[in-house]
C-alpha positions in Angstrom: -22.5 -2.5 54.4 -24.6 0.7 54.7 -22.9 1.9 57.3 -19.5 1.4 55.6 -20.8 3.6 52.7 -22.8 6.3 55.0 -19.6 6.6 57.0 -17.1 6.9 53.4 -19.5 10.3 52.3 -20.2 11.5 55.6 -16.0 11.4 55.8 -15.6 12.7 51.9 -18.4 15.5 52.5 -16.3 16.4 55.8 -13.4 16.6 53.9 -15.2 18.8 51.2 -16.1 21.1 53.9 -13.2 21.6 55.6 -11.5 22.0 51.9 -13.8 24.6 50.6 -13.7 26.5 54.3 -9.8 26.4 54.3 -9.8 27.7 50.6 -12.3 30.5 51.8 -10.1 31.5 54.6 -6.9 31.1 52.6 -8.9 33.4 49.7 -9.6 35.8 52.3 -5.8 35.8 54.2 -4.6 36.6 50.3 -7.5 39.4 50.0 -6.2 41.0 53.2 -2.3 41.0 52.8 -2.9 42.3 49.2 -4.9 45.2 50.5 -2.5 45.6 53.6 0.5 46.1 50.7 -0.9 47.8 48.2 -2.5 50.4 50.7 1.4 50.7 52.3 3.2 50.7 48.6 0.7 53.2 46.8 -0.4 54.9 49.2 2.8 57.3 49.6 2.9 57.1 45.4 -0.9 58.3 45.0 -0.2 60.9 47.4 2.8 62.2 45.2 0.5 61.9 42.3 -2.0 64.3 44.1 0.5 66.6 44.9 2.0 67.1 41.6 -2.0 67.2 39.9 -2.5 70.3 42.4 0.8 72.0 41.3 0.0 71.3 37.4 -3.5 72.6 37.9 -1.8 75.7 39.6 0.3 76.0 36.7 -2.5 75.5 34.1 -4.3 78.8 35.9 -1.0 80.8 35.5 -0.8 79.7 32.0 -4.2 80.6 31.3 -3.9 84.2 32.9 -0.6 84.1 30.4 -2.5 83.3 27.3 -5.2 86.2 28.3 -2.3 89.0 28.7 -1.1 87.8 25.4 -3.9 87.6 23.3 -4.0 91.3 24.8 -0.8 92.1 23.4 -2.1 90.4 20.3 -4.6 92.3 20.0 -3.2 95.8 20.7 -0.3 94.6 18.2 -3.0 94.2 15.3 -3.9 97.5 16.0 -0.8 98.8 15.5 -0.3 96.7 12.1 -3.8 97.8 10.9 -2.5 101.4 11.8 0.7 101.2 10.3 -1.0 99.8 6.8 -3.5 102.7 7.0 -0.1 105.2 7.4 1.8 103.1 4.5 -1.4 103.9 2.0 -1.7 107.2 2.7 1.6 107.6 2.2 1.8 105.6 -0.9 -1.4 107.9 -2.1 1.1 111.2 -1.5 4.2 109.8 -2.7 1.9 108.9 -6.3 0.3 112.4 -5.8 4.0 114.1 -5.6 5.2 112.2 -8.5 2.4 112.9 -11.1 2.9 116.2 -9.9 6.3 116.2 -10.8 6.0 114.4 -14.0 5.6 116.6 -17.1 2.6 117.1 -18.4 2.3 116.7 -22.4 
């Protein structure tokens, strides 16, 4: 009778064995043709993806050489403004100059 029961878990703890092994070499066939597909699918689409980053960061450092020549311009164009109010007072100073010259005087 022992030897009925010693030969039932030997077979069951064979059979648990050979279960877990195939479900570790199954696990890893899986691993493998998952890494085999995405490496052949996303590899071509990553690359893309680098290739457009490098042509937006090239863009980026034209934009930002923009924005310096136009804050430039900005600035030279504030000058003017800051001119152009200094001409209008003066100018507003004669014209009131000229007129209480003209005015008669009581």
């Amino acid at each position: 009778m022992t030897n009925l029961f010693l030969m039932l878990a030997q077979s069951v703890t064979g059979n648990v064995i050979t279960i877990i092994a195939l479900n570790l070499v199954a696990a890893a066939i899986g691993f493998l043709i998952a890494w085999l597909y995405a490496r052949s699918v996303f590899k071509p689409v990553i690359k893309g993806l680098e290739n457009e980053k490098v042509e937006l960061n090239k863009q980026l450092a034209a934009l930002k050489d923009e924005i310096i020549d136009l804050n430039g311009k900005i600035g030279k164009l504030e000058e003017k403004v800051s001119a152009l109010e200094n001409e209008i007072t003066d100018k507003i100073k004669e014209i009131k100059g000229l007129s209480e010259k003209s005015s008669p005087r009581e």
